[in-house]
C-alpha positions in Angstrom: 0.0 0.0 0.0 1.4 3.5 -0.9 0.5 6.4 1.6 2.9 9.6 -0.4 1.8 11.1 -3.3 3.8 12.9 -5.8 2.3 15.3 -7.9 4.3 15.7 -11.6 3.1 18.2 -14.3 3.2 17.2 -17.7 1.6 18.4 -21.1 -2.0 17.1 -22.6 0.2 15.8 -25.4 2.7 13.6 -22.8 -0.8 12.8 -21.0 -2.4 11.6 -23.5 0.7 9.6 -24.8 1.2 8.1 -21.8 -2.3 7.2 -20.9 -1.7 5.2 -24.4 1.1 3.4 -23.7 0.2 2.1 -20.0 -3.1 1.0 -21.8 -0.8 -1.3 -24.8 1.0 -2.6 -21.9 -1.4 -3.1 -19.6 0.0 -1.1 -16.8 -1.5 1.9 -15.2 0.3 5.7 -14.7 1.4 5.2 -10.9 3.0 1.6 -11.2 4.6 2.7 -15.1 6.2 5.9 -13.3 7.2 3.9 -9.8 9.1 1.7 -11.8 10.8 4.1 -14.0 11.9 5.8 -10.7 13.3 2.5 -9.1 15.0 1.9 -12.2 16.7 5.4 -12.5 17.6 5.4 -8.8 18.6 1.8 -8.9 21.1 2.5 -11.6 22.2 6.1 -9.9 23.1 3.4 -6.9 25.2 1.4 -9.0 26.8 3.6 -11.7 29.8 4.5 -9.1 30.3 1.3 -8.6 30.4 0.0 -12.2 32.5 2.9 -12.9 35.0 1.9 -10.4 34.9 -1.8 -11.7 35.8 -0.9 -15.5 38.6 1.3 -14.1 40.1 -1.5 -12.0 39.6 -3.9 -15.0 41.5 -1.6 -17.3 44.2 -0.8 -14.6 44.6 -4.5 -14.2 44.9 -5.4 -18.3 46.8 -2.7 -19.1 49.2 -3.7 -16.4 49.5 -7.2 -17.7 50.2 -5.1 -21.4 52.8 -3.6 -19.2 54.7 -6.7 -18.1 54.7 -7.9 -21.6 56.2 -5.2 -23.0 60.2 -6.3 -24.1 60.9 -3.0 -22.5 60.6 -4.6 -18.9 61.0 -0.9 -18.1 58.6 0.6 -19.6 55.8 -0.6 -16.8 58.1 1.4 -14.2 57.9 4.2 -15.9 54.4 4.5 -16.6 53.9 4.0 -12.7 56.2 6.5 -11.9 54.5 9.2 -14.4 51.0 7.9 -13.1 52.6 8.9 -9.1 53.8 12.6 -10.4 50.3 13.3 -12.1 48.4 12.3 -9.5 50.8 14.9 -6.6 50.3 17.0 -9.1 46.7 16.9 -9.2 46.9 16.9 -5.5 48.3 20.0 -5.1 46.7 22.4 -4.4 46.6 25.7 -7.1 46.7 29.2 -6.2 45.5 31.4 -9.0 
């Protein structure tokens, strides 16, 4: 049972399309729009976190492409760069 009420203003035009498109999938306005807020929030939840997954899966490859490399130093060296970018960005500017 649902006991808040939220209150959206849209055109005649959106209305009407709406009203249309719950109808062909037999849904209803409230439960259509609940479920494209869970959706929207559910994937605001989790987009930091799949964000941080690629990242560590692309640190992680590119650091086996690293090892390969017949420059063995060449890994060492992108570290190192990596550390001076980052103090770098650390640092705080004064304009």
């Amino acid at each position: 049972m649902y006991f808040e009420y939220l209150t959206i203003r849209i055109s005649p035009n959106m209305r009407a399309e709406l009203l249309a498109y719950v109808a062909r999938i037999d849904s209803d306005p409230s439960k259509f729009v609940r479920e494209l807020i869970a959706r929207a929030l559910s994937t605001a939840r989790d987009a930091e976190g799949e964000m941080q997954r690629h990242v560590l899966f692309c640190a992680v490859a590119l650091d086996y492409l690293l090892e390969a490399q017949a420059d063995t130093s060449l890994r060492q060296q992108a570290i190192d760069d990596w550390k001076k970018m980052i103090a770098e960005w650390e640092r705080p500017h004064v304009d």
